[in-house]
N, C-alpha and C positions, 0 to 999 in steps of 0.2 A: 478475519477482520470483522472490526462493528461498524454496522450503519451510524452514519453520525444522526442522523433527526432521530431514530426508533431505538435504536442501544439495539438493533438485534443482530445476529448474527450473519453475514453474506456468505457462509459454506457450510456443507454440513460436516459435522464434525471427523470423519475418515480422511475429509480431502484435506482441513488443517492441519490433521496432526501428520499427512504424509508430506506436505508443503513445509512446516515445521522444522521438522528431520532433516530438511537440507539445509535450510536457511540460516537457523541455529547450530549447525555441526558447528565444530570449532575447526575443522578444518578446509568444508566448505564455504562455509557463511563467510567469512574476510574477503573472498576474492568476489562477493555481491555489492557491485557497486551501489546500485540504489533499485529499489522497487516502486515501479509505475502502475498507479491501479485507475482506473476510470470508473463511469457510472457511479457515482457518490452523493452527487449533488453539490460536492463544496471543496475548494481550495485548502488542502490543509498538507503539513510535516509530521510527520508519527515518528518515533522511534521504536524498534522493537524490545520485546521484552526478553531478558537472555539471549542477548544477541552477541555475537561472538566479538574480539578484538575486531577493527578493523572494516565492519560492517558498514553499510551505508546506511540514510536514511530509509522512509516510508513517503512517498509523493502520492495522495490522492488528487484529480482531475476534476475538475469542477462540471457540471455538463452543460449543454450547448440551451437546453431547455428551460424557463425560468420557473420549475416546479419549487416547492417551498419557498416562493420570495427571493430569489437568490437571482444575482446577476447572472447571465447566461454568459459561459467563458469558455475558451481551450487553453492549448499551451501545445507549441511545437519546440518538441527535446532534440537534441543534437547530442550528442557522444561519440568517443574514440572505442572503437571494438577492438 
């Protein structure tokens, strides 16, 4: 993933491309409902890119701290496992 204020990157590149490989399978990625990421700074929907049929969004977490001007926030998720 990219930092939304810096464009830089939040993993190094071994851990993307092993996180990748499952997300993007075509046979695993459909049954990922959605992906919750925290520590961001900001409120946002991503979609991936070559994401399989059926794939879910990308949910970043906005954080509780109001670093870069930004309203401090959470969000409690609820889902059916």
């Amino acid at each position: 993933g990219t930092e939304t204020y810096g464009y830089t990157q939040l993993w190094h590149a071994k851990y993307v491309k092993s996180y990748l490989s499952i997300v993007q399978h075509p046979r695993l990625g459909r049954h990922i409902a959605a992906q919750i990421f925290g520590h961001v700074h900001a409120e946002e929907i991503r979609t991936m890119e070559n994401a399989p049929e059926g794939a879910g969004p990308i949910f970043t977490i906005g954080s509780i701290s109001p670093v870069y001007y930004n309203n401090p926030s959470f969000r409690a998720i609820e889902y059916d496992g």
